[in-house]
MIRORO-728965 format. One record per residue (C-alpha): x, y, z; chain; residue number from 0. Coordinates in steps of 0.05 Angstrom, whole numbers, plus 5000, padded with zeros to 4 digits. Each point is the difference from the previous one (the first is absolute). Layout:
N
  east  north    up  kette   nr
     X      Y     Z      A  NUM
...
***
This chain:
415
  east  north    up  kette   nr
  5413   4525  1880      A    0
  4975   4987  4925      A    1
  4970   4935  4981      A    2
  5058   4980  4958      A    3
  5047   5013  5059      A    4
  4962   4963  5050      A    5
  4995   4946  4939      A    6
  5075   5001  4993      A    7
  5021   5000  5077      A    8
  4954   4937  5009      A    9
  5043   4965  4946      A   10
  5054   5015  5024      A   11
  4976   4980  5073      A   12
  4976   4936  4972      A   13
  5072   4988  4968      A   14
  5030   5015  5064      A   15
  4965   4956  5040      A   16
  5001   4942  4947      A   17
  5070   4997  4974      A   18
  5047   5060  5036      A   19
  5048   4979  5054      A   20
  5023   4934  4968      A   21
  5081   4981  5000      A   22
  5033   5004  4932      A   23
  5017   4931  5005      A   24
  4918   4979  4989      A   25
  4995   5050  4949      A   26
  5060   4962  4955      A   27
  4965   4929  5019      A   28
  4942   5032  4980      A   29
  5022   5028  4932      A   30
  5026   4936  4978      A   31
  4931   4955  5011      A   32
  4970   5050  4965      A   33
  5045   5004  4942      A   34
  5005   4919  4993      A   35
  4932   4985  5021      A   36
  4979   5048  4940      A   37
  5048   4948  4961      A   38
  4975   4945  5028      A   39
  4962   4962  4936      A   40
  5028   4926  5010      A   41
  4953   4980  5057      A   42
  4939   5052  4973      A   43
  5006   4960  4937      A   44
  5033   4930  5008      A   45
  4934   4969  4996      A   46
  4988   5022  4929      A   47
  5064   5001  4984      A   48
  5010   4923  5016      A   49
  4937   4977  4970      A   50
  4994   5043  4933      A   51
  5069   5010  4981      A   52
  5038   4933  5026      A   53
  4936   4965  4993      A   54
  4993   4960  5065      A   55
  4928   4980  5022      A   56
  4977   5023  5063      A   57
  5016   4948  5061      A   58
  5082   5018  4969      A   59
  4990   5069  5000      A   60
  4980   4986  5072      A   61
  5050   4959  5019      A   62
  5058   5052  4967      A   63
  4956   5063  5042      A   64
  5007   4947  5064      A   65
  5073   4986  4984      A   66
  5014   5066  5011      A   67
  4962   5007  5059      A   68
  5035   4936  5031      A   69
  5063   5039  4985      A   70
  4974   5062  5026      A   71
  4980   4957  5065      A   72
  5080   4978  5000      A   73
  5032   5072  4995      A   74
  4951   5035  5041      A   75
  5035   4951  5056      A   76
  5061   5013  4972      A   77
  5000   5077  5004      A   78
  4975   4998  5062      A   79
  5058   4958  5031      A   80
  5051   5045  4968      A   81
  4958   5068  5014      A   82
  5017   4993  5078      A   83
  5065   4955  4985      A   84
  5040   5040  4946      A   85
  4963   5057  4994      A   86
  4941   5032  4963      A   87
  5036   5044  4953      A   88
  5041   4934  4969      A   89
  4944   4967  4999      A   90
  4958   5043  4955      A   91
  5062   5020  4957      A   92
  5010   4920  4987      A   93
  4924   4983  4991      A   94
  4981   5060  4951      A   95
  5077   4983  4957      A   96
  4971   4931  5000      A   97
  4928   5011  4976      A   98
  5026   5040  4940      A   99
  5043   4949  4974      A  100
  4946   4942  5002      A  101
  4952   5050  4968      A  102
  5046   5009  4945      A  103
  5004   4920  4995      A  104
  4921   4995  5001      A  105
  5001   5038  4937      A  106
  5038   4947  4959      A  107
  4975   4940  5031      A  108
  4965   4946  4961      A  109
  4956   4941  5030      A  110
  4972   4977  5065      A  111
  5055   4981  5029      A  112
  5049   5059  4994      A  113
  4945   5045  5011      A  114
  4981   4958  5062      A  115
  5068   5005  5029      A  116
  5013   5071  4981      A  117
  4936   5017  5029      A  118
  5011   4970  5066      A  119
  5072   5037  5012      A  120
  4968   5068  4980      A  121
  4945   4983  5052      A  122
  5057   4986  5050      A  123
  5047   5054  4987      A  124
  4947   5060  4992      A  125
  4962   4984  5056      A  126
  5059   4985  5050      A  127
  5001   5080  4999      A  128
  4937   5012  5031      A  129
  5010   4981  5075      A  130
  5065   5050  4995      A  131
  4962   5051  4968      A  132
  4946   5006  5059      A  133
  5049   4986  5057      A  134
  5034   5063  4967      A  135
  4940   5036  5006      A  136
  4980   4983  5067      A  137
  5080   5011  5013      A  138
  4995   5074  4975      A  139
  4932   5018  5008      A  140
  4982   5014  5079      A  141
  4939   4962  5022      A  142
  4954   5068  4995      A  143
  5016   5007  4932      A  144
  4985   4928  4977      A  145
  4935   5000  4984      A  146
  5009   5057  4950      A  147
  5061   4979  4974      A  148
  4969   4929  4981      A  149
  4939   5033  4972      A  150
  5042   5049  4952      A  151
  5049   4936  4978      A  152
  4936   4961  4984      A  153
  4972   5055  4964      A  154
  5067   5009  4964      A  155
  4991   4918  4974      A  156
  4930   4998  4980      A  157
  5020   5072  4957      A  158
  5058   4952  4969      A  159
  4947   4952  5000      A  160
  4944   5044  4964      A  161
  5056   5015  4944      A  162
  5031   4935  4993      A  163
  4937   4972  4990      A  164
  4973   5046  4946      A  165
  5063   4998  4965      A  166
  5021   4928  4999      A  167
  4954   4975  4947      A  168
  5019   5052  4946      A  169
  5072   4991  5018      A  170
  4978   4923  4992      A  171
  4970   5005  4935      A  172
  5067   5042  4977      A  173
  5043   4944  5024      A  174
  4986   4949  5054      A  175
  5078   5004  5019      A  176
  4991   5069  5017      A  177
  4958   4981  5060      A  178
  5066   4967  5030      A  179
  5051   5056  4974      A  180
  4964   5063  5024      A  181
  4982   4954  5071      A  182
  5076   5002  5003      A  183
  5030   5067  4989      A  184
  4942   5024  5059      A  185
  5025   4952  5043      A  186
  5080   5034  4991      A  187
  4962   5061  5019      A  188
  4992   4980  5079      A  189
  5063   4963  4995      A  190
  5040   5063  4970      A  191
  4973   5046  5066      A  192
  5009   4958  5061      A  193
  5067   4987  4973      A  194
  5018   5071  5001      A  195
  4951   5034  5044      A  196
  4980   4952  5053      A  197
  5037   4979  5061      A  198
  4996   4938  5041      A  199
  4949   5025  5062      A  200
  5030   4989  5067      A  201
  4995   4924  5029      A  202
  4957   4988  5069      A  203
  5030   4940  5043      A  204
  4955   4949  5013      A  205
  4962   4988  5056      A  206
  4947   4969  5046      A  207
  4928   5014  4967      A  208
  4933   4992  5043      A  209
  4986   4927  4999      A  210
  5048   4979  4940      A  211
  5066   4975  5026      A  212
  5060   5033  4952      A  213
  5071   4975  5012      A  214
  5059   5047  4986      A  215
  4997   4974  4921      A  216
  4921   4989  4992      A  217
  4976   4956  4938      A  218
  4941   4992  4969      A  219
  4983   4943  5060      A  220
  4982   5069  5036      A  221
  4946   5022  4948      A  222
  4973   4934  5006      A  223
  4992   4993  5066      A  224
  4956   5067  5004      A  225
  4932   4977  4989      A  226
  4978   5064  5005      A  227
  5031   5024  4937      A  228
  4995   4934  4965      A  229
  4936   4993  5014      A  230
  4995   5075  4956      A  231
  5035   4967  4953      A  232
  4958   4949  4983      A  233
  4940   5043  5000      A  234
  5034   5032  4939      A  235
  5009   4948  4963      A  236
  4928   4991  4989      A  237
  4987   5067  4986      A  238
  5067   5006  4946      A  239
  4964   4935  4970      A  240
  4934   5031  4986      A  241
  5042   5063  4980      A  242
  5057   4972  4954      A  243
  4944   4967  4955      A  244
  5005   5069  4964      A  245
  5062   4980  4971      A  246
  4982   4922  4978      A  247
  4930   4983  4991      A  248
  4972   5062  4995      A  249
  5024   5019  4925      A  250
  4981   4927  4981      A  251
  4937   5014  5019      A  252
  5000   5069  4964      A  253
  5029   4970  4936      A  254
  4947   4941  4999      A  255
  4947   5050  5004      A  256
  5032   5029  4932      A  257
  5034   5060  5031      A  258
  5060   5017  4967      A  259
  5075   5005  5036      A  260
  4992   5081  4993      A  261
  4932   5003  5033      A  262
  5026   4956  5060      A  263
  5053   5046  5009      A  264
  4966   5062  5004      A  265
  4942   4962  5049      A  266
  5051   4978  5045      A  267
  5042   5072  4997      A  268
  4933   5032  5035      A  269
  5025   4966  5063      A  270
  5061   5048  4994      A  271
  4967   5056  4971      A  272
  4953   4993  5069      A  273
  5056   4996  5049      A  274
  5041   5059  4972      A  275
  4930   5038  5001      A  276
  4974   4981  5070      A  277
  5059   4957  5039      A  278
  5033   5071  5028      A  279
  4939   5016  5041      A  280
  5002   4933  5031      A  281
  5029   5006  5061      A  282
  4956   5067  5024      A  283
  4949   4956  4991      A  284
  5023   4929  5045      A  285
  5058   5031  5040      A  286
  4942   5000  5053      A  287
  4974   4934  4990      A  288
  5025   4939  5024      A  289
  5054   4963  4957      A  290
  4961   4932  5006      A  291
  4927   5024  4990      A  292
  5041   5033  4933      A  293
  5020   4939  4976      A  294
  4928   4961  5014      A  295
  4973   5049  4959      A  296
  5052   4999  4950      A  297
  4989   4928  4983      A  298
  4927   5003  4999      A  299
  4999   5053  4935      A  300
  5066   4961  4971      A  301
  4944   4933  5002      A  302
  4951   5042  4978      A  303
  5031   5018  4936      A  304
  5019   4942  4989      A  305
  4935   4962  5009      A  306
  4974   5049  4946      A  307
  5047   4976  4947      A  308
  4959   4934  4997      A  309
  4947   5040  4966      A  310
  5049   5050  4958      A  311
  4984   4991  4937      A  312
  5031   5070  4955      A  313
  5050   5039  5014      A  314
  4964   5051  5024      A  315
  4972   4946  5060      A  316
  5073   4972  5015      A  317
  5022   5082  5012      A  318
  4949   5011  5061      A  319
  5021   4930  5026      A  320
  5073   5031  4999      A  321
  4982   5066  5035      A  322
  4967   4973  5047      A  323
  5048   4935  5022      A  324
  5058   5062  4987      A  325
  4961   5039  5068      A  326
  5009   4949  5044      A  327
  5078   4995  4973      A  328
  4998   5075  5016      A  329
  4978   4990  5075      A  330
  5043   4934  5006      A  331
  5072   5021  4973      A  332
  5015   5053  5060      A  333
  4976   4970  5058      A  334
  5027   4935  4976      A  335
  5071   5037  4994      A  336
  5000   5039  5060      A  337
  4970   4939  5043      A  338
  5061   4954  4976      A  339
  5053   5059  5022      A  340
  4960   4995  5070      A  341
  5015   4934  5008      A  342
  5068   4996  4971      A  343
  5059   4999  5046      A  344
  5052   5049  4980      A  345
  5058   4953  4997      A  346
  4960   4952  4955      A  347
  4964   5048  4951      A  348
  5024   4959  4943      A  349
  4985   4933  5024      A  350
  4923   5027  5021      A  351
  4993   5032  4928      A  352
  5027   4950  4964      A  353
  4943   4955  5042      A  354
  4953   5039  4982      A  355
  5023   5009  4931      A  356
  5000   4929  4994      A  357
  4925   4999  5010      A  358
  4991   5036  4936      A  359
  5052   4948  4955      A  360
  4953   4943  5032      A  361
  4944   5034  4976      A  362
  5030   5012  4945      A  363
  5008   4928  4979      A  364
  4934   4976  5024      A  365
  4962   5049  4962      A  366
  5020   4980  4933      A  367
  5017   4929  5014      A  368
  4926   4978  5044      A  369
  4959   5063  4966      A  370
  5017   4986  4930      A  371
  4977   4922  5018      A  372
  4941   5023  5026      A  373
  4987   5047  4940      A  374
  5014   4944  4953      A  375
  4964   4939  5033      A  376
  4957   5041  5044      A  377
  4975   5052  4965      A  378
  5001   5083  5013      A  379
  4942   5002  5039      A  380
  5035   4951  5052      A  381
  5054   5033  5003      A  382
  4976   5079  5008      A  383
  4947   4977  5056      A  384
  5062   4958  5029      A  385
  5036   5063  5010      A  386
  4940   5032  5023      A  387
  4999   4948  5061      A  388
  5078   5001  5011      A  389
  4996   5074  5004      A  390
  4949   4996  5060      A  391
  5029   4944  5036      A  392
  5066   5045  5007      A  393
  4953   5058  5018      A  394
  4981   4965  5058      A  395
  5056   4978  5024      A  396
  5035   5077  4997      A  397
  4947   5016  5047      A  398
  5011   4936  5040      A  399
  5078   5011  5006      A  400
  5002   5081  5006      A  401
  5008   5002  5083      A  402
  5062   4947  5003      A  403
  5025   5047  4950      A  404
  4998   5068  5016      A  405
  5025   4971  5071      A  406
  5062   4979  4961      A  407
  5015   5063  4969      A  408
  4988   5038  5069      A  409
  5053   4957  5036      A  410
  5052   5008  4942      A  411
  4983   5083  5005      A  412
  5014   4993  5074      A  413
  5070   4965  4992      A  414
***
């Protein structure tokens, strides 16, 4: 066989094995994040947008970025009740319909308080999509295929990502409004094909799960009485924290170093333009690892770029501290997806995701709200080396808490 053959059959072989044999139902959830992540500007840019354009100093900006987290925090519970109660295909349609009406609002609103309050609904509503969204996955996708099929979707947000954050500036500078408006139509886009080509995925009865006692209509008293899963929960949070300060303090710090709003966004789209390079080869290289040992290490490079920022000084410092916290994200993101469908029950997919989505909306909050004091009263140095130390505390405890469990997961396989 010629070179260019043997070239071409490994591509295709590598395709194959990465992305073939996938329901067409993941490949419509996956074409819509990718279209409205690639829209995505308001939270790429609120930030800036909230402290240039409306003029709010930086502990308001924090407190509108950890309004919407605290609203995100409320929906992701929200969605996650309705996912397994009413359904996950109502409960995307209503949460996407939602989001695109408050975005439109965001683009007229004027002062602290509308914004505030706007802010906080659109935090709600948007996020109460995203425990439906993965219990549809894990619905649809068999448990084989999960590890690829999380890999790919992840790969499809940071390529939104990548674009929405190189174009959000210069759509800025054209008109700050348009950051809402064009935020908008993307999210119709997701709405407009699971209303016509997605149906509602078959509905498991509940049932008994290892050690977690599940009546015949479980609530979210279930999820909190595993302290298995909890206890991952948790975990997260730190390492969201130390991750989310990407999106609050870490274009204040940026800015104060005199780095313009274009420069930050092109830094900061290299942690997309990284995962769409490298993220599809991930799982060939952990799917023999264990998920835990994954996740240790994970957190140890997210601290360690981190730590670095304290010393980040130019734009050209503040893009290796992004490439390398964005290689620990790369190891983290699967194994922390496919380890939370292990350990969710099938009747209660919803209520597990939208725990664990919950995770991110407190992290969300804290990290503008208790970074941004830090920052201010603190200093940067503080607060990078905090993260450093947060990162490797929740290292140690992955390792700690891996055997409890993987002896979870292996008991809800068996059932």
């Amino acid at each position: 066989m010629r070179p260019w053959l043997r070239e071409r059959a490994g591509i295709r072989g590598w395709l194959s094995e990465t992305a073939g044999g996938l329901p067409a139902t993941y490949w419509y959830l996956w074409t819509g994040t990718l279209i409205n992540r690639a829209g995505g500007f308001v939270v790429v840019y609120l930030t800036i947008y909230l402290t240039t354009v409306q003029h709010f100093s930086s502990t308001e900006a924090g407190l509108v970025l950890g309004l919407w987290a605290a609203g995100g925090a409320v929906g992701t519970m929200i969605g996650g009740i309705a996912a397994d109660r009413i359904g996950r295909r109502p409960s995307l349609l209503a949460a996407h319909l939602g989001a695109c009406g408050l975005l439109v609002s965001l683009a007229f609103a004027q002062g602290l308080a509308a914004i505030a309050v706007l802010t906080f609904l659109f935090g709600l509503v948007a996020e109460s999509a995203r425990p439906a969204f993965q219990a549809m996955m894990i619905d649809v996708v068999p448990e084989r295929d999960r590890l690829r099929a999380f890999t790919l979707t992840y790969w499809a947000v940071n390529v939104g990502f990548a674009v929405a954050a190189t174009v959000a500036g210069l759509v800025a500078k054209a008109d700050p409004k348009l950051i809402f408006m064009v935020d908008a139509a993307t999210t119709l886009v997701p709405f407009l094909l699971i209303l016509f080509k997605i149906r509602e995925p078959r509905r498991i009865r509940p049932a008994a799960v290892a050690d977690v006692p599940v009546g015949p209509e479980p609530g979210l008293s279930a999820v909190l009485r595993d302290r298995v899963f909890i206890g991952f929960v948790l975990l997260n949070v730190l390492v969201a924290f130390v991750f989310m300060q990407h999106l609050s303090t870490l274009p204040i710090a940026m800015t104060r170093d005199g780095i313009p709003p274009q420069q930050y966004g092109l830094v900061i789209a290299l942690n997309g333009v990284l995962i769409v390079a490298g993220q599809l080869f991930i799982p060939r290289l952990i799917k023999e690892y264990d998920r835990s040992k994954v996740l240790a290490v994970a957190s140890l490079i997210i601290g360690l770029g981190f730590g670095l920022t304290a010393f980040a000084d130019s734009a050209g410092f503040y893009a290796v501290t992004v490439l390398i916290w964005t290689v620990g994200e790369m190891l983290n993101s699967p194994s922390n997806s496919t380890l939370i469908a292990a350990l969710s029950p099938a009747a209660m997919r919803g209520r597990y995701q939208g725990m664990m989505s919950l995770s991110w909306s407190v992290a969300g909050f804290a990290a503008p709200v208790l970074g941004g004091w830090v920052q201010q009263h603190l200093g940067d140095e503080v607060l990078w080396l905090g993260c450093a130390l947060v990162a490797a505390v929740a290292a140690g405890a992955q390792l700690w808490a891996g055997p409890a469990r993987e002896r979870r997961a292996a008991a809800l396989r068996a059932m």
